[in-house]
C-alpha positions as CSV (number, residue, x, y, z in Angstrom):
1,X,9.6,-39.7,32.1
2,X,11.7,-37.8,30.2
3,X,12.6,-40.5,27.1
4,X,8.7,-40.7,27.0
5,X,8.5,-37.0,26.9
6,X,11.0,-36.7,24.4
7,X,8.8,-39.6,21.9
8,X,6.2,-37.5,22.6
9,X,7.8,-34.2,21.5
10,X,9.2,-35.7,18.5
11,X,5.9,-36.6,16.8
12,X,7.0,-40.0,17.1
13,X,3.3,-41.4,16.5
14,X,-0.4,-39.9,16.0
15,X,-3.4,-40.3,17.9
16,X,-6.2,-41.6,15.4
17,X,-9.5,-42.9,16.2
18,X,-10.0,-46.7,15.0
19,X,-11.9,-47.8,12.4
20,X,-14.7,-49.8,13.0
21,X,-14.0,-52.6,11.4
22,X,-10.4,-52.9,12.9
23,X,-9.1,-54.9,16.1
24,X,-7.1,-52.9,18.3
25,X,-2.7,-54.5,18.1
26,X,-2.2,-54.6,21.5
27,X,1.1,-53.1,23.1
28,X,3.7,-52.7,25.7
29,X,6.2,-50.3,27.5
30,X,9.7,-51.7,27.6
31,X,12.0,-50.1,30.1
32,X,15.9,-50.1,29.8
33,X,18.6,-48.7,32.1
34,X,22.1,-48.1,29.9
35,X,25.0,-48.6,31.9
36,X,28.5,-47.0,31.5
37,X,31.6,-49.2,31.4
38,X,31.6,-49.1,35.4
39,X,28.4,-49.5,35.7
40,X,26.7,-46.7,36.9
41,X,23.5,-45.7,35.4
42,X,24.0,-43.4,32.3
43,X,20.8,-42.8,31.5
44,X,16.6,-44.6,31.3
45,X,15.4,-45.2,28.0
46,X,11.7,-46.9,26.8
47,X,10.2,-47.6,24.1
48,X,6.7,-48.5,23.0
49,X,6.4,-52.2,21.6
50,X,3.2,-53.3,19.4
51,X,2.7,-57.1,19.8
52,X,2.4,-58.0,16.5
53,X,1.9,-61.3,16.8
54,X,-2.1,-60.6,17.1
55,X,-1.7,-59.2,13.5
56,X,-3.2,-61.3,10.2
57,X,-0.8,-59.8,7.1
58,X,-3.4,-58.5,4.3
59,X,-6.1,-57.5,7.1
60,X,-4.2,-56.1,10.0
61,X,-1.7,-54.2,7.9
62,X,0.3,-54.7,4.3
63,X,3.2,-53.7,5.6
64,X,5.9,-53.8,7.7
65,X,6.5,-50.6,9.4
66,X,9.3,-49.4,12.1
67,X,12.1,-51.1,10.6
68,X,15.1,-51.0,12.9
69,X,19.1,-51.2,11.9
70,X,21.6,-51.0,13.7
71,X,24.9,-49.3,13.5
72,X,26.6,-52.8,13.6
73,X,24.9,-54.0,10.7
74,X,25.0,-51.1,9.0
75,X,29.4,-51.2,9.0
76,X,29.1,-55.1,8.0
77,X,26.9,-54.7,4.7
78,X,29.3,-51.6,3.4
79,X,32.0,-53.9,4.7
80,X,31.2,-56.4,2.4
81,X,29.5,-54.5,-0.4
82,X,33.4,-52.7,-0.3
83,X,35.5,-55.6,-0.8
84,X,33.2,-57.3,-3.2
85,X,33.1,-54.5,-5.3
């Protein structure tokens, strides 16, 4: 409850009312439990997941929104962008 309380805090999305001539992208709650290195719990996270796959590019949406990187990928393109000049 208190990740979802936090996404809710944070403005992380807006209620709007649908359009009418608009299908509703349905979604899901995904629940993880982060361990520590001895595996006790160190703390619950969730996020919200729209399943996409119900989506038609050009009616459903032009664009792809939410993009996620993470840090690990981040390190490897300035890795590479570095010794390649």
């Amino acid at each position: 409850m208190e990740e979802m309380k936090a996404l809710v805090g944070n403005g992380t999305w807006d209620i709007v009312k649908k359009p009418l001539d608009r299908k509703i992208v349905g979604c899901k709650w995904v629940f993880t439990v982060k361990h520590k290195s001895n595996d006790s719990v160190e703390r619950y996270k969730v996020r919200l997941v729209a399943q996409d796959f119900t989506q038609t590019y050009g009616i459903d949406y032009e664009e792809t929104v939410a993009l996620m990187a993470k840090l690990n990928s981040i390190r490897v393109i300035l890795s590479i962008a570095v010794n390649l000049d």
